[in-house]
C-alpha positions in Angstrom: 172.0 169.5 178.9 173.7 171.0 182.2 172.8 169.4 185.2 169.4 170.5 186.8 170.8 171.4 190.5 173.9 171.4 193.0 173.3 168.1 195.1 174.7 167.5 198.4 173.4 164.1 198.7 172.1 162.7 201.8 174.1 160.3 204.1 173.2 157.9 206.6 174.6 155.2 209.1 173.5 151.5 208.4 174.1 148.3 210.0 173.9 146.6 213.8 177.8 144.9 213.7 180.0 146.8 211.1 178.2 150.3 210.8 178.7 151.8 207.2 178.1 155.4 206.4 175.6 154.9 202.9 175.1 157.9 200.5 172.4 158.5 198.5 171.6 161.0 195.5 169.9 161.1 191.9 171.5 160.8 188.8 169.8 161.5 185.0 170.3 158.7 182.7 169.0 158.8 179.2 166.7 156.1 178.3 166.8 153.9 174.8 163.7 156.1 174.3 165.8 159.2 174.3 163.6 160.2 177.6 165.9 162.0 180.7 165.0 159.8 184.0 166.4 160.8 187.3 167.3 157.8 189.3 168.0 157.5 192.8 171.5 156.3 193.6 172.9 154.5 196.2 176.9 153.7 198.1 178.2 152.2 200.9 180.8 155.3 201.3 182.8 153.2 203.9 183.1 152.1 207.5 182.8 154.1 210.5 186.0 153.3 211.4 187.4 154.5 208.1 185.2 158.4 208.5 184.7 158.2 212.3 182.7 161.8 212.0 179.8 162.3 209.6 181.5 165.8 208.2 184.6 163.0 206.7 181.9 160.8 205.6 180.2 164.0 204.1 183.4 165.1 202.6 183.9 161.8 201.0 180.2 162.1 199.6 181.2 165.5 198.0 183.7 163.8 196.0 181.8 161.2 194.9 179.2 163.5 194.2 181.9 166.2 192.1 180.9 164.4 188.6 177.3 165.2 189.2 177.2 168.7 190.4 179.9 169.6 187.4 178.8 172.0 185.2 179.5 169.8 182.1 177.4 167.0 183.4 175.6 165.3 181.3 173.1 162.7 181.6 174.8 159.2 180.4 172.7 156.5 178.9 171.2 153.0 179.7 171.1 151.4 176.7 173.2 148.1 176.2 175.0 147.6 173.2 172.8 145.4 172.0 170.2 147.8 171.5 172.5 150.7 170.0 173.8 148.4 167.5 170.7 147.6 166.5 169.5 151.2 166.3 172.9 152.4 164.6 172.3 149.5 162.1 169.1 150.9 161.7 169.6 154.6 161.0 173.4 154.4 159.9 174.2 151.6 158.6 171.3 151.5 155.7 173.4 154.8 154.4 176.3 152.7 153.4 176.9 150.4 150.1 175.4 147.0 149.6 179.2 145.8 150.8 179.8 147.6 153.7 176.5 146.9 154.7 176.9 143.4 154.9 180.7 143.0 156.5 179.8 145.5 158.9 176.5 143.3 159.8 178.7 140.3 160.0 181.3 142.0 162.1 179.2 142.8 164.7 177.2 140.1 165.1 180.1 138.1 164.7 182.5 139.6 166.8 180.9 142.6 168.9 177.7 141.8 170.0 178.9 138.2 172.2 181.4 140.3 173.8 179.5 143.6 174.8 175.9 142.9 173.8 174.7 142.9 177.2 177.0 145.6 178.7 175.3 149.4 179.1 176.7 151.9 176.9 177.9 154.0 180.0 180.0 150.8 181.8 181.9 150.3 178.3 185.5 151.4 179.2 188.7 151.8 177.3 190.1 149.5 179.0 187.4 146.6 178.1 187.9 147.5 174.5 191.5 147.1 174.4 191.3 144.0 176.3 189.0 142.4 173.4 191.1 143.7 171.0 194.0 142.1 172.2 192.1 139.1 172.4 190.8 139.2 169.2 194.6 139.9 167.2 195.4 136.3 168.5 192.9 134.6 166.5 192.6 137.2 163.6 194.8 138.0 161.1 196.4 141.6 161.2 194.2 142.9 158.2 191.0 141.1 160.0 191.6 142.8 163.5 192.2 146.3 161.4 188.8 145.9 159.6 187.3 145.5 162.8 189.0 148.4 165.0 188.1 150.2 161.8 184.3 149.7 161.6 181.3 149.8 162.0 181.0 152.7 164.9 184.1 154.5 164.7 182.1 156.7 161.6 179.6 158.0 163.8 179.8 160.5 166.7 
């Protein structure tokens, strides 16, 4: 789905002591539903000493506003990974043998969902993966970090 319109945003000067120039705009987010919601957005896009003239604070909105008004945005989603494991389990999982079935269960109950369970699906980052893999090869053997990199999600997309 492209994105719906080109969005300038709208910026405004906030505060009595430190003034801050605060953008605000709408994003679409997909829902655990699989329902498209526009939410409204909001960022401090700095001082007024940093963009002294609204056109620099404006400028600085535009970038931060480039992602949206791409034409291969797409609406990112909401759901923690909690709830997508549990849906792939669900839908994906029940495809597989008896044996996969159950060491992939294990595996993620075990391993992934403490770590990102409560994380959204859109805030997971490369770097956060690699980070628990490392952590995870110190107290694994090299065949039980493998399995894991290996499984359960890389399968789908």
């Amino acid at each position: 789905m492209a994105r719906r319109r080109f969005q300038r945003g709208s910026l405004i000067l906030r505060g009595t002591r430190v003034k801050k120039w605060v953008g605000k705009w709408r994003e679409d987010e997909i829902e655990p539903s699989g329902r498209v919601r526009r939410v409204q957005r909001r960022e401090v896009i700095g001082s007024k000493e940093e963009y002294p003239t609204r056109k620099l604070a404006q400028r600085a909105l535009d970038q931060r506003l480039s992602d949206v008004n791409s034409l291969t945005y797409r609406a990112r989603p909401t759901a923690t990974f909690r709830e997508f494991a549990i849906k792939w389990q669900n839908k994906v999982l029940t495809q597989h043998k008896p044996s996969t079935q159950s060491a992939d269960r294990s595996r993620i109950r075990t391993h992934l969902v403490p770590v990102f369970g409560d994380a959204c699906l859109k805030d997971l980052s490369a770097e956060m993966v690699q980070s628990f893999v490392a952590h995870r090869r110190s107290s694994l053997g090299a065949k039980s970090t493998r399995n894991l990199i290996g499984s359960p999600f890389s399968e789908t997309h």
